[in-house]
C-alpha positions in Angstrom: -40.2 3.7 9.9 -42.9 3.0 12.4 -43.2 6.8 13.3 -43.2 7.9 9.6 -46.0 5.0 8.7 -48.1 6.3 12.3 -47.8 9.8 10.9 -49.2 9.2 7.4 -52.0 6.8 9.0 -52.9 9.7 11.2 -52.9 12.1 8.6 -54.9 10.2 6.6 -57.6 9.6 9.6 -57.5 13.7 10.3 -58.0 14.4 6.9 -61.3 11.9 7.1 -62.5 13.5 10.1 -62.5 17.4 8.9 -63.6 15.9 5.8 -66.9 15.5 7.6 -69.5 18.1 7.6 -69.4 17.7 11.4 -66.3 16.3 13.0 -67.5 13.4 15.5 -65.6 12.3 18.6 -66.6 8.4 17.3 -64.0 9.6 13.8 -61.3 11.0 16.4 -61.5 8.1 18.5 -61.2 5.8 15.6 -58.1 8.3 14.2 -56.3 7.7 17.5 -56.5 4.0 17.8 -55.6 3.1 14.5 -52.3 5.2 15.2 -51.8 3.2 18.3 -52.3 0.0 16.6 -50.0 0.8 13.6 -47.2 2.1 15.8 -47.3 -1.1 18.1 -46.6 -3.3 14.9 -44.3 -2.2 13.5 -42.1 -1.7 17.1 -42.9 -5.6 17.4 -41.2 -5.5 13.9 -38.6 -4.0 14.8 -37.8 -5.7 18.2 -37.8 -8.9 16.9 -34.9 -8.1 14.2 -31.8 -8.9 15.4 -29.2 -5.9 16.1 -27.0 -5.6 13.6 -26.7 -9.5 12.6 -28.6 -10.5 9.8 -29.6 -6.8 9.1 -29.9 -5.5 5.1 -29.2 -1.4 4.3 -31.0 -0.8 1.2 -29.7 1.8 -0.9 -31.4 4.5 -1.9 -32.8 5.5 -5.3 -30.6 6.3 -7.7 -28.0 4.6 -5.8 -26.0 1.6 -7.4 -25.6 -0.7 -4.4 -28.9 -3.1 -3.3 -27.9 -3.7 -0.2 -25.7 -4.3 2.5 -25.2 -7.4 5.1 -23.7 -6.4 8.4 -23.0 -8.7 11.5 -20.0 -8.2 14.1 -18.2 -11.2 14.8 -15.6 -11.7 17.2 -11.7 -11.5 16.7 -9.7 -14.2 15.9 -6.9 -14.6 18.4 -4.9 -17.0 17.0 -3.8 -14.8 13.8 -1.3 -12.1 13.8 -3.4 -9.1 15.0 -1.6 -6.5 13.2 -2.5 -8.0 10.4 -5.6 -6.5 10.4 -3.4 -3.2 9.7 -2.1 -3.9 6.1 -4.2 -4.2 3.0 -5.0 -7.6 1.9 -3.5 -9.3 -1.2 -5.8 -8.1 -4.0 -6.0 -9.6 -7.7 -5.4 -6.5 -9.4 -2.7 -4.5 -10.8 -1.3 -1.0 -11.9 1.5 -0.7 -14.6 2.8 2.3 -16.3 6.1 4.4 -17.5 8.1 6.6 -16.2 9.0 9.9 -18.4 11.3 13.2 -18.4 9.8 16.4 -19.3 10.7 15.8 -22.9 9.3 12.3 -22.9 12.2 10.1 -22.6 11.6 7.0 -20.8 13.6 7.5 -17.2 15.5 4.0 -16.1 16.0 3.7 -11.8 13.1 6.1 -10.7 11.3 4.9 -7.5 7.8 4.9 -7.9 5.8 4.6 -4.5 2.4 4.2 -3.9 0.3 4.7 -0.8 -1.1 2.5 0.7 -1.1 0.1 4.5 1.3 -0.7 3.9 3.3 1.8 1.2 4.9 0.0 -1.9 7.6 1.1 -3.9 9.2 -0.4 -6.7 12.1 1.0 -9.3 11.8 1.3 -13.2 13.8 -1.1 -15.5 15.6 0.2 -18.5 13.0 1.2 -20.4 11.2 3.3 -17.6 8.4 0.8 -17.0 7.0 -0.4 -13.1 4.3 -2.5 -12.2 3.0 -3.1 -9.3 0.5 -6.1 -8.2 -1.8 -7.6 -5.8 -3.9 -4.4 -5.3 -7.2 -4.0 -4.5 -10.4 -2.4 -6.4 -9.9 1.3 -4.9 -8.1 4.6 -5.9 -4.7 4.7 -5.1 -1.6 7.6 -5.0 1.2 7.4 -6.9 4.2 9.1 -6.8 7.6 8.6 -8.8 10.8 10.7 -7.6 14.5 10.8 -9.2 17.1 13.1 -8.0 15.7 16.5 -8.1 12.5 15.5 -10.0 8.9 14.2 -9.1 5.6 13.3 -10.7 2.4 12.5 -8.8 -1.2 11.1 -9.8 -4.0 11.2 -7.5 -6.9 8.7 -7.3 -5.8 5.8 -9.6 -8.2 3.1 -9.9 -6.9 -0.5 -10.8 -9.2 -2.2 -13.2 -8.5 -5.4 -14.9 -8.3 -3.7 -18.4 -6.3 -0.5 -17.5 -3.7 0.6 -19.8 -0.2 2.1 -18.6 0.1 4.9 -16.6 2.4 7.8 -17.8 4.3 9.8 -14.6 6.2 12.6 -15.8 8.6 13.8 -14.4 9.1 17.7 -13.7 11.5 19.5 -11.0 11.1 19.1 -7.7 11.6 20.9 -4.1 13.7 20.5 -1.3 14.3 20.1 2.7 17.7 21.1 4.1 17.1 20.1 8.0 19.8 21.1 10.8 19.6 18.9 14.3 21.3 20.6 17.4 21.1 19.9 21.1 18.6 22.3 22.4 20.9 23.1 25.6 24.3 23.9 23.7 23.4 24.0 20.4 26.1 22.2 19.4 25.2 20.3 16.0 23.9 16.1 16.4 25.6 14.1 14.0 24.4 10.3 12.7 20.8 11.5 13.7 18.0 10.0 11.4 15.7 11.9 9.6 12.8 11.0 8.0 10.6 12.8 5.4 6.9 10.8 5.5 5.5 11.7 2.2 3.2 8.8 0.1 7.1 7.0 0.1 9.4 7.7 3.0 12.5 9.7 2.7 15.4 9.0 5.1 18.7 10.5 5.6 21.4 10.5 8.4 22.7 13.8 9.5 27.0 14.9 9.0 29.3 16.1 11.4 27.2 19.9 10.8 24.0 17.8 11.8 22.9 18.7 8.5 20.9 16.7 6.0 19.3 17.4 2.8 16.5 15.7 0.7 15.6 16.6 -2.7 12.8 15.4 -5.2 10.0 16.5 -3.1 6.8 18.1 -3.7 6.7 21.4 -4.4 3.3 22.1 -2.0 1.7 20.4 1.2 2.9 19.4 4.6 4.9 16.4 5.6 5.7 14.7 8.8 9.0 15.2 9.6 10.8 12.0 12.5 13.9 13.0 13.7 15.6 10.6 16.3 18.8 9.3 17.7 20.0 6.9 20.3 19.7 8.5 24.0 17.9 11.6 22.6 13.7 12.1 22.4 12.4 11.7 19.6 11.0 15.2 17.8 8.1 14.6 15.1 6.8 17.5 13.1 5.3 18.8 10.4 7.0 20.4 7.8 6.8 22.3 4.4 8.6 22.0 1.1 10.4 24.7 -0.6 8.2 26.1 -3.3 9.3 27.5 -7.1 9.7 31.0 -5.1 12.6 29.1 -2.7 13.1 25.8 -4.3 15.1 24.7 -0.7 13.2 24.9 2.9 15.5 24.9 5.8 14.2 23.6 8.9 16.0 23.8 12.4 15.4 20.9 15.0 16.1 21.1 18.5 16.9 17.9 20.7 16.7 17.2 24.4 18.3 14.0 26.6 15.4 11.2 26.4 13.4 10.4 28.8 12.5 6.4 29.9 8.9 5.7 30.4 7.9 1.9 31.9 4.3 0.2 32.8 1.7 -2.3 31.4 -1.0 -2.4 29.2 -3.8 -5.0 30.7 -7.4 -5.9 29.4 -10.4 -5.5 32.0 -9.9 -7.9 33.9 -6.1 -7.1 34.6 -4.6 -9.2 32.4 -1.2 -8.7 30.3 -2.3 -7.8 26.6 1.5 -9.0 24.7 2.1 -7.3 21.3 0.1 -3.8 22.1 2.0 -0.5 20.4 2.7 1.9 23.2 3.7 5.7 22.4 4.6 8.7 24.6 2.8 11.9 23.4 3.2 15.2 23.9 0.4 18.2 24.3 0.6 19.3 20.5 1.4 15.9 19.3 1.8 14.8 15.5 -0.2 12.2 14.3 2.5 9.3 14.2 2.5 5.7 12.5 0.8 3.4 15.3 3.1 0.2 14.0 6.3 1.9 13.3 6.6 4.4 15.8 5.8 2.3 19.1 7.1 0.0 21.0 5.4 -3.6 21.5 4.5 -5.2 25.0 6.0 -8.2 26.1 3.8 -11.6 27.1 3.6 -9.9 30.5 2.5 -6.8 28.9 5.4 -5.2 30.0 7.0 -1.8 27.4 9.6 0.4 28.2 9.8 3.7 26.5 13.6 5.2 26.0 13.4 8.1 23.9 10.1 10.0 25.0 10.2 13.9 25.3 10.0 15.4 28.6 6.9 17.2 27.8 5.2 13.9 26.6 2.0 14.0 28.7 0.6 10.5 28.4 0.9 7.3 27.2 -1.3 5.3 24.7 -1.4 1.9 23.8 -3.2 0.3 20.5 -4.1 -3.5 19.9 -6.5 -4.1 16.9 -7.9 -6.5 19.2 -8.9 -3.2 21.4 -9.4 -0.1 22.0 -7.5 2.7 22.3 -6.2 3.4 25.9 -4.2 6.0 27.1 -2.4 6.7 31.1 -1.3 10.4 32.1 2.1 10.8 33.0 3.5 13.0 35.4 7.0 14.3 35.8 10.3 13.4 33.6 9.9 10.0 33.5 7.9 6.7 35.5 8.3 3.2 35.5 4.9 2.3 37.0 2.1 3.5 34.1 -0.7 0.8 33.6 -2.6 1.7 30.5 -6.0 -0.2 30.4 -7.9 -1.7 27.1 -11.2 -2.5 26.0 -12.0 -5.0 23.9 -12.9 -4.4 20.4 -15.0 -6.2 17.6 -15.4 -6.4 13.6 -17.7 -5.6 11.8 -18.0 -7.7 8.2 -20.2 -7.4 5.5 -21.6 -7.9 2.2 -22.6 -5.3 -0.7 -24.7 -6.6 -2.9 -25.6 -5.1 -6.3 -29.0 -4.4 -7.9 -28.6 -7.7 -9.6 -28.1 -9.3 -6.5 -24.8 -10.4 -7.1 -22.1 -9.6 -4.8 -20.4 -6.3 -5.6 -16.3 -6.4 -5.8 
């Protein structure tokens, strides 16, 4: 601001200056010091604001908001900190009916929706679902029986929306084979999991075989295959498509590895209840709660099914920080990963009326 207002003031002072017949050093001089004078105000403004506490955003133009409040506050340590990883409890709902492709209303179909964390609920008799305590942004839906599958993208809740119609229509699916890398002998009783906007899990036969159905007929998944003593594989996959209505996918297992160590603040001190992963050099993106493992009071984790090729270790605490340690060889029981701590930023949006904005 204070540079844009000293440009236009000096533009203005130029413009008086050639203006004259004959340009004067008195005008320039003048010109010069009035820049000065202007830029030094406006950086005592600015100084005396606050960082970030107390501070407004206006909107621009044409933009619906007024204006934002922002101030960072410091975390509260006496809630449950991976709270701050689910949505809260909103007041709003979504409600609708599930359909076949001729329109008949479809009784026991899941319908999922996506959100931290996912919900899923089943139709009643008559093919309706609701679901509640959402929150004023879009959501994605997705219904699934059997073989079939509807989706809707970017659903809004509002408190006068009418029901939603999923329709059903055929679906795609996975057929997954687990074998031990070194034999190749199939892995039975080995759990597989298909992470979609709802998660679909299955537990390999005697073959190592599995096979989900219902699924979209485009995109990529993550695909989590584990079992007891074995390192977990995550990957991602794709569907089969109307051209090959079944994709077959071929995972390959090898003997775990056990990974130990601590995850401490700054000052060396045990952060408890941290989620500590192994990852590998190509790594999926995996679900920080679900797929970790949490830190004792002493900030103690032990790792049992990383891969050998996992690389480092990271540890998240939403009262911190990402950290990460580098491994090095099969295994270690002597990793420290360290944290930094984290704040929150709250705030207010604030309408053109100057009410608050929901």
């Amino acid at each position: 601001m204070a540079a844009t207002v000293a440009a236009t003031v000096a533009a203005m002072a130029v413009g008086t200056a050639v203006a004259e017949s004959r340009p004067s050093r008195r005008a320039l001089l003048w010109a010069t010091g009035l820049v000065a004078m202007v830029a030094a105000i406006w950086w005592l403004r600015d100084a005396r604001e606050p960082s970030g506490a107390g501070r407004e955003v206006r909107a621009r133009r044409g933009q619906p908001i007024q204006a934002i409040e922002v101030r960072s506050v410091p975390l509260s340590r006496t809630l449950d900190p991976w709270q701050l990883e689910r949505d809260p409890v909103g007041s709003l709902a979504l409600r609708g009916i599930v359909v076949d492709a001729a329109g008949r209303p479809v009784a026991g179909a899941s319908v999922s929706l996506r959100a931290l964390a996912p919900r899923t609920t089943m139709t009643d008799t008559t093919g309706a679902w609701q679901l509640e305590g959402l929150l004023p942004r879009p959501y994605q839906l997705e219904a699934r029986k059997e073989d079939d599958w509807a989706r809707a993208n970017d659903v809004m809740p509002t408190a006068d929306r009418g029901p939603i119609v999923l329709r059903l229509r055929a679906g795609s699916g996975l057929t997954v084979q687990v074998i031990d890398r070194a034999t190749g002998a199939p892995l039975a009783d080995t759990a597989v999991e298909l992470r979609d906007v709802a998660r679909m899990s299955a537990v390999t036969d005697r073959e190592g075989l599995v096979r989900l159905r219902g699924l979209p007929t485009s995109g990529a998944f993550v695909l989590d295959v584990r079992k007891p003593g074995w390192a977990t594989e995550r990957r991602l996959v794709s569907t089969g498509s109307p051209e090959q209505p079944v994709a077959t996918v071929r995972v390959e297992l090898d003997p775990a590895a056990a990974l130990e160590g601590t995850v401490v603040d700054e000052a060396g001190e045990p952060v408890a209840d941290a989620v500590v992963q192994a990852v590998g050099v190509a790594g999926v993106a995996a679900d920080v709660v679900r797929d970790g493992v949490r830190t004792d009071a002493r900030g103690r984790f032990a790792i049992t099914d990383a891969n050998p090729t996992d690389v480092r270790v990271t540890a998240h605490h939403p009262h911190f920080l990402p950290g990460a340690s580098p491994i090095t060889g099969r295994g270690a029981d002597d990793l420290e990963v360290q944290l930094r701590p984290a704040g929150v930023v709250t705030g207010r949006v604030i309408g053109s009326d100057g009410a608050p904005v929901p």
